[in-house]
C-alpha positions as CSV (number, residue, x, y, z in Angstrom):
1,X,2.1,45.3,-55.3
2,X,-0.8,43.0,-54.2
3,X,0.5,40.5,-52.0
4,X,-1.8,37.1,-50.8
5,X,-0.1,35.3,-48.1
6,X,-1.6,31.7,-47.5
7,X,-1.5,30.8,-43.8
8,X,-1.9,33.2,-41.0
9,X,0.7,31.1,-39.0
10,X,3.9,32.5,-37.6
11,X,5.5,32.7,-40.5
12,X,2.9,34.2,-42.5
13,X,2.3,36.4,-40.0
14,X,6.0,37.6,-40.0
15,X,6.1,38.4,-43.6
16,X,2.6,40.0,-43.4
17,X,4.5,42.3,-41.1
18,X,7.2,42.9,-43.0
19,X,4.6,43.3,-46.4
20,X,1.8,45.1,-45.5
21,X,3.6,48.4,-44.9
22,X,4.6,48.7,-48.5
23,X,2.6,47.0,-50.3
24,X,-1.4,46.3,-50.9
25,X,-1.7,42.8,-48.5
26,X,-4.4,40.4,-47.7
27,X,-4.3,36.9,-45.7
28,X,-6.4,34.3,-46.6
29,X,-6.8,31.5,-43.7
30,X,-9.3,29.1,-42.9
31,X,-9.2,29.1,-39.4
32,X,-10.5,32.0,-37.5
33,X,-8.9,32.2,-34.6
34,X,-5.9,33.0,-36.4
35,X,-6.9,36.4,-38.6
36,X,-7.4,37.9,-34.7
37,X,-3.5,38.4,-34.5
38,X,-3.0,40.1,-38.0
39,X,-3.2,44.3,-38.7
40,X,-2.8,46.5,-41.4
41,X,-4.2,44.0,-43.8
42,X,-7.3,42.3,-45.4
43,X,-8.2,39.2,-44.0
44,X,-10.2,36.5,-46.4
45,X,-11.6,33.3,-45.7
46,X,-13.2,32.8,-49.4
47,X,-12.2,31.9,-52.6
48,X,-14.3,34.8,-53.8
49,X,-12.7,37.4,-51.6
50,X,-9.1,36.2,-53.5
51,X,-10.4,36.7,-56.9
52,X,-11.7,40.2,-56.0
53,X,-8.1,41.1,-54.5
54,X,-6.3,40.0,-57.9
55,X,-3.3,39.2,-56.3
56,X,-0.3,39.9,-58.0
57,X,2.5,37.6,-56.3
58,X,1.2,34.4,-53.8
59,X,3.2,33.3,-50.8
60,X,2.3,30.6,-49.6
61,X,3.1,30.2,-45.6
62,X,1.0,27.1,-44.6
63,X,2.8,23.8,-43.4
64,X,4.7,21.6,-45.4
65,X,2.3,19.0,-45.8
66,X,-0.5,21.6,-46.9
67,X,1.7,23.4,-49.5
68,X,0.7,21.4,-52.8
69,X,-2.4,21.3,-51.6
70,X,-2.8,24.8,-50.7
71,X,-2.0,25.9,-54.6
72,X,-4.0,23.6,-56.0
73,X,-6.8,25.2,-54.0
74,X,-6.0,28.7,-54.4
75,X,-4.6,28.5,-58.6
76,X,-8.1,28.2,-60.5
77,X,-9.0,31.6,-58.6
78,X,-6.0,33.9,-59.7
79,X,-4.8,35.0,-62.8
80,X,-2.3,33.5,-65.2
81,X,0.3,36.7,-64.7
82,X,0.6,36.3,-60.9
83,X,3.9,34.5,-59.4
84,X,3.3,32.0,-57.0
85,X,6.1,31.7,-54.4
86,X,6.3,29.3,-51.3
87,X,9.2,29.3,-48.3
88,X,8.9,25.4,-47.9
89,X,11.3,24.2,-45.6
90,X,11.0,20.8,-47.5
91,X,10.9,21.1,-51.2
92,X,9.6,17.2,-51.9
93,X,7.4,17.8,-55.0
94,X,7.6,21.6,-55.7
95,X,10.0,21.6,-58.5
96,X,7.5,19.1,-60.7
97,X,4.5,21.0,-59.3
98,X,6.1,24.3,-60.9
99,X,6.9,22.6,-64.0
100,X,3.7,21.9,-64.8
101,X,1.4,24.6,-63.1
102,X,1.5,27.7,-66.0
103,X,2.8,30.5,-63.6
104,X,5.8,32.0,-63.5
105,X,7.3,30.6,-59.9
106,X,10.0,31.6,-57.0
107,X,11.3,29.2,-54.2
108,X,12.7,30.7,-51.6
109,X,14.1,29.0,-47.9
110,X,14.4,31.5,-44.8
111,X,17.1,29.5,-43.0
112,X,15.8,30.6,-39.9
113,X,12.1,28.9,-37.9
114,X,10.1,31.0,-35.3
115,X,11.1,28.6,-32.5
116,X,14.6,29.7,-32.1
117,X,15.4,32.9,-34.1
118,X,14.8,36.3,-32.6
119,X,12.7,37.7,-35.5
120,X,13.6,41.0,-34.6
121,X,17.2,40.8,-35.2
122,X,17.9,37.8,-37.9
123,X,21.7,39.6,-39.2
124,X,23.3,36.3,-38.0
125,X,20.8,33.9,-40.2
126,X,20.6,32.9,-43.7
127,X,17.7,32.6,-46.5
128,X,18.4,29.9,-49.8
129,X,16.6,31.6,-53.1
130,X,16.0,28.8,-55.7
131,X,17.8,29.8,-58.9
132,X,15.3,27.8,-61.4
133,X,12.7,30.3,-60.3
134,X,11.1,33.5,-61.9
135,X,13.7,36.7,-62.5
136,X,11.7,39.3,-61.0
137,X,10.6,36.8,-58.4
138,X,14.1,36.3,-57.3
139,X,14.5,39.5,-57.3
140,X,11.7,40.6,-54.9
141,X,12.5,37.7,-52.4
142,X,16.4,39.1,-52.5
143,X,15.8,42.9,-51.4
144,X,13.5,41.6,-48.8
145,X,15.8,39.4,-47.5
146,X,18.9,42.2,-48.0
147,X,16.3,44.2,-45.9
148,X,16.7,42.2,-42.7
149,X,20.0,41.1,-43.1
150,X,20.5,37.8,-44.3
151,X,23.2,36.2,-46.2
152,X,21.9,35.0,-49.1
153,X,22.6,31.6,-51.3
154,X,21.2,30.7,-54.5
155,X,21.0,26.8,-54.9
156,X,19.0,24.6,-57.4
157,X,16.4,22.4,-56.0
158,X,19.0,19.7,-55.4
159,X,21.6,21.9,-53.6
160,X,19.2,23.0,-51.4
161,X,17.8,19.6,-50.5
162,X,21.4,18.5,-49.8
163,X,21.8,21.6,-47.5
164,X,18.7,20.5,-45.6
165,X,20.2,17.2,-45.2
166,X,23.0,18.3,-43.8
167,X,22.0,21.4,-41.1
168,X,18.8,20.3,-40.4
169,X,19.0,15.9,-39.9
170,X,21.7,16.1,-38.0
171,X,20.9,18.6,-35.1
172,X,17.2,16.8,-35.5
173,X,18.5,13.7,-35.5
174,X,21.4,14.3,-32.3
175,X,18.2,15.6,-30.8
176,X,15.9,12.7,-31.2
177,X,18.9,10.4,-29.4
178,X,19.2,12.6,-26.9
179,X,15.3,13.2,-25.9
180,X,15.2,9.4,-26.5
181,X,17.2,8.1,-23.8
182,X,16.1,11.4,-21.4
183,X,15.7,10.1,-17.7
184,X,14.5,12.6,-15.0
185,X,17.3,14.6,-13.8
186,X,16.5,16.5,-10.1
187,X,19.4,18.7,-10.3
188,X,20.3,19.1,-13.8
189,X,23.5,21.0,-15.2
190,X,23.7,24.4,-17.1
191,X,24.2,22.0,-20.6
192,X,21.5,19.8,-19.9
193,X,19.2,22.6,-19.5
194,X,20.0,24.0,-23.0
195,X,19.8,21.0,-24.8
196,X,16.9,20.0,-23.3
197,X,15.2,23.2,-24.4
198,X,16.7,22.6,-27.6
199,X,15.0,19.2,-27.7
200,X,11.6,20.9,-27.1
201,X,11.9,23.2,-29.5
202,X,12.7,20.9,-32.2
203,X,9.8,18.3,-30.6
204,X,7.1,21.2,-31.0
205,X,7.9,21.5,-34.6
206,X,4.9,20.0,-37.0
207,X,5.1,15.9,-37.1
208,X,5.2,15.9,-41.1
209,X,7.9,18.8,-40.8
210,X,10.3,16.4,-39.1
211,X,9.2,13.5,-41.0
212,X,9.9,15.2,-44.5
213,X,13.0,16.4,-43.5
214,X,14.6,13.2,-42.2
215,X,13.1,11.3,-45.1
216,X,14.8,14.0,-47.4
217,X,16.6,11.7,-50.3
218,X,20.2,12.9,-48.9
219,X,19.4,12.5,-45.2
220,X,20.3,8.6,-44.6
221,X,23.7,9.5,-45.5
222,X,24.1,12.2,-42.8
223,X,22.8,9.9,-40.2
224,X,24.9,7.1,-41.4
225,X,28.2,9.2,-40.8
226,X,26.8,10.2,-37.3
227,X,26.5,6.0,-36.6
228,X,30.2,6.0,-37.5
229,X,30.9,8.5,-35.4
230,X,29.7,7.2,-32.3
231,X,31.4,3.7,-33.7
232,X,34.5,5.3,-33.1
233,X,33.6,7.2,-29.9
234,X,32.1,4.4,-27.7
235,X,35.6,2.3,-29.0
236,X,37.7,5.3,-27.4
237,X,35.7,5.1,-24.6
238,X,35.1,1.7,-23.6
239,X,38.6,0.8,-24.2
240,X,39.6,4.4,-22.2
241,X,41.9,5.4,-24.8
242,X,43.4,8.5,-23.7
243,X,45.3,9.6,-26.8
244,X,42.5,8.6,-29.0
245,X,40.3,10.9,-26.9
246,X,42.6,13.4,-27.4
247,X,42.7,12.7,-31.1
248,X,39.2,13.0,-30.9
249,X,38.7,15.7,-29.2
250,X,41.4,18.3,-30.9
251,X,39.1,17.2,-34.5
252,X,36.4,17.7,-33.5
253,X,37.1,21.0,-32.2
254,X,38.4,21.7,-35.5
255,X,35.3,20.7,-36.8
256,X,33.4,23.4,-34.8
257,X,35.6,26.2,-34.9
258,X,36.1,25.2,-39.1
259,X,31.9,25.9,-39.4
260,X,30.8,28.8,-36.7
């Protein structure tokens, strides 16, 4: 198959590596500097060079905020039989962009970013396929993913904007109150250390990324439960309630052992 990946990023980078072994690829990316880390595949920079290739399925791998954008510019220069496909993190738009756009379409979510996954060894993560997409689509993206490993889950648009909600704005979130009241620390502890490596992983993610994710439709409520949460907590504490620490403690242990 002939395969155009948009975006020479990491991501489209990883599945170029994954792709270009098996199938017919080609990258197109408009900045440079970028095609000097990709092998085994053509790199284009033109319009023209993508309507020579005659791709047969598009991923698109740029950043959220240049997804639409990125099919509008790529769609007059393809033809009507190739499925478009994007791994959007944020899916704000896509579903009335597809409904509209006159190619057979497949969404697809790698649960899984290049900050903190091994790419290497992804057994433990998890990849959403969209389930109002294309058949044979779907079915591509789902022996890929098989492939490396990863449990996949089949949601609508909606289901997997409420999953977002819920494992992405709240670890972002918890983040963004921890980085914001960070002080200098000479001598920090072990758990200090990792989350503040977690916080600058999730800090060095794209500014629009975190934006569209925490102004995901389903996100206030998730952060609205964490305010009640820490309602309660400070109560316990300020008032140094022992058994309601406990209380506290033993659910949410619960909790964690009820979703590793």
């Amino acid at each position: 198959m002939r395969i155009l990946v948009l975006g020479a990023g990491k991501m489209g980078s990883f599945f170029l590596d994954l792709l270009s072994f098996e199938h017919e690829t080609a990258v197109y990316e408009k900045n440079p500097e970028r095609l000097r880390f990709t092998f085994n595949t053509m790199r284009f920079t033109t319009m023209e060079e993508i309507e020579a290739f005659k791709p047969e399925l598009v991923i698109n791998a740029v950043t959220v905020k240049n997804t639409l954008p990125a099919f509008e510019e790529v769609l007059p220069h393809i033809s009507k039989d190739c499925i478009i496909s994007d791994i959007a993190s944020v899916k704000t738009g896509l579903k009335d962009f597809y409904s509209t756009c006159g190619h057979r379409y497949v969404s697809t979510h790698p649960m899984f970013g290049p900050t903190f996954a091994n790419l290497n060894q992804l057994s433990h993560e998890n990849a959403i396929i969209i389930n109002e997409g294309d058949y044979m689509g779907k079915i591509f993206f789902k022996d890929l993913y098989q492939r490396l490993g990863l449990s996949i889950y089949e949601y609508t648009f909606d289901e997997h904007d409420k999953t977002v909600a819920y494992s992405l704005s709240i670890p972002f979130v918890s983040t963004f109150v921890f980085a914001a009241v960070m002080k200098h620390q000479d001598a920090p502890g072990t758990t200090f250390k990792r989350h503040m490596n977690i916080a600058k992983g999730v800090l060095s993610e794209d500014d629009y990324l975190l934006q569209e994710i925490l102004f995901n439709p389903y996100t206030s409520g998730q952060v609205e439960e964490i305010r009640t949460e820490l309602k309660k907590l400070l109560d316990i504490i300020e008032h140094k309630n022992e058994s309601g620490m406990n209380e506290y403690l033993t659910k949410i242990r619960r909790n964690v052992k009820i979703n590793s």
